[in-house]
matplotlib code that plots the C-alpha trace (Angstrom):
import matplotlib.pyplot as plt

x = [-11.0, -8.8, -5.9, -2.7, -0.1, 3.1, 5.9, 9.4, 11.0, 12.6, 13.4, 10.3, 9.5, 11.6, 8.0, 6.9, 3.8, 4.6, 8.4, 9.7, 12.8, 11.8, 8.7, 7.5, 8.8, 12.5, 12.7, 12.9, 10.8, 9.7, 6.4, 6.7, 8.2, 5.2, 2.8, 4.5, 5.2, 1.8, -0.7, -0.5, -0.4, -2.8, -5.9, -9.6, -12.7, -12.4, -16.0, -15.2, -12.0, -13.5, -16.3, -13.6, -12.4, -8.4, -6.1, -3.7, -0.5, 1.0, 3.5, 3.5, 3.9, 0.8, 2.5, 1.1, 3.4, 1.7, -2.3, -3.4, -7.3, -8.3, -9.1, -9.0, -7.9, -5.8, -6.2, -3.0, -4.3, -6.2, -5.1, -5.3, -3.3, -4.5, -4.3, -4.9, -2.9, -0.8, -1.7, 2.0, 2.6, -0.8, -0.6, -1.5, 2.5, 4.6, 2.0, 0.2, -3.2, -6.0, -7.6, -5.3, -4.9, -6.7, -7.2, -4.3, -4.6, -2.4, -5.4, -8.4, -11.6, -11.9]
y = [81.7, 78.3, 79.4, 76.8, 77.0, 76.2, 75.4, 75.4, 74.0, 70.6, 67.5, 66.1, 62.6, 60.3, 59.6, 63.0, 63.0, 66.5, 65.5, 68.6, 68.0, 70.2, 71.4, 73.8, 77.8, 79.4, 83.3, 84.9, 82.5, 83.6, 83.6, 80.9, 78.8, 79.3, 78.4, 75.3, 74.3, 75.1, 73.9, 70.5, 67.4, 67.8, 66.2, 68.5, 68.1, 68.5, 70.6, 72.7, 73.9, 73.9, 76.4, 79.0, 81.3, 81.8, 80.4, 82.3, 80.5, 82.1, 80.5, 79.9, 83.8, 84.7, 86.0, 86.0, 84.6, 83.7, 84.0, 82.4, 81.9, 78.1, 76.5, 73.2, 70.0, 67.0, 63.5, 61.9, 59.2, 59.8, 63.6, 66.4, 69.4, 72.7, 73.8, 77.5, 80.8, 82.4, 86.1, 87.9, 91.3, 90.4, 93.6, 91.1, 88.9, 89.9, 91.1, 89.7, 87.5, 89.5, 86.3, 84.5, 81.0, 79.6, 76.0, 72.9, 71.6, 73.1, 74.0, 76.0, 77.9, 81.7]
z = [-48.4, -47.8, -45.5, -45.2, -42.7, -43.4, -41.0, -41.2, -44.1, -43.5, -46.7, -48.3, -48.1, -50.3, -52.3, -52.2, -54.9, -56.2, -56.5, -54.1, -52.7, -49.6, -47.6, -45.4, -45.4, -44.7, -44.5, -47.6, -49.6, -53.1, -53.8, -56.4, -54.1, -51.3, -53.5, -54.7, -50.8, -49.6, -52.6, -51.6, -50.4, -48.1, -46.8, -47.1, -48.2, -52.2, -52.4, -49.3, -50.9, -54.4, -52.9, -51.9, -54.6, -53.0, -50.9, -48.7, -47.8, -44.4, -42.1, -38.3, -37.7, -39.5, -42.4, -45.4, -48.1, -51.1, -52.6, -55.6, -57.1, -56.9, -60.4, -59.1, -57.3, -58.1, -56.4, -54.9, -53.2, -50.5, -50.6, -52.7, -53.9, -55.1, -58.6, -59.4, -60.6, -58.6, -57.4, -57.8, -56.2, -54.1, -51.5, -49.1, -48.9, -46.2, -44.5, -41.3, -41.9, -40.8, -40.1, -37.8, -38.1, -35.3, -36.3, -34.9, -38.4, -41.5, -43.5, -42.1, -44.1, -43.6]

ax = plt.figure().add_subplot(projection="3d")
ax.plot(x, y, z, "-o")
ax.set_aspect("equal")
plt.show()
């Protein structure tokens, strides 16, 4: 599993390459809006992340707040963001990761 932590939310850059307007997480955060913050732009190794079948999106508390299945990658320079299908009503959000996030980096393998 790809894990990606997100902190708090705070305005994207002007030249954002997924044209959000913000970043990051804020209590309350719909699903939807998880998944959008924490799919990308981010740098990983494209095989490594194409190998794992989910992604768990948790912020700095540990909490999960969105899982969705992988399908794919797209290129934004030399970054990437996820593509896949979003897991709604996953038992898992709003829960605490049972794999804590131990890495310094946003995006870890479970």
């Amino acid at each position: 599993m790809l894990q990606i932590q997100l902190g708090a939310e705070r305005p994207a850059d002007a030249d954002d390459r997924l044209g959000r307007a913000t970043v990051g997480w804020h209590p309350g955060m719909p699903e939807d809006e998880a998944w959008q913050a924490g799919r990308g732009v981010w740098k990983f190794n494209a095989d490594r992340a194409l190998s794992q079948d989910e992604v768990q999106i948790i912020n700095t508390d540990g909490i999960v707040l969105a899982v969705a299945r992988i399908t794919g990658i797209s290129k934004h320079g030399d970054r990437y963001a996820l593509e896949g299908d979003l897991l709604r009503g996953d038992p898992r959000v709003g829960r605490p990761t049972p794999s804590p996030h131990l890495s310094r980096n946003p995006v870890t393998y479970i």
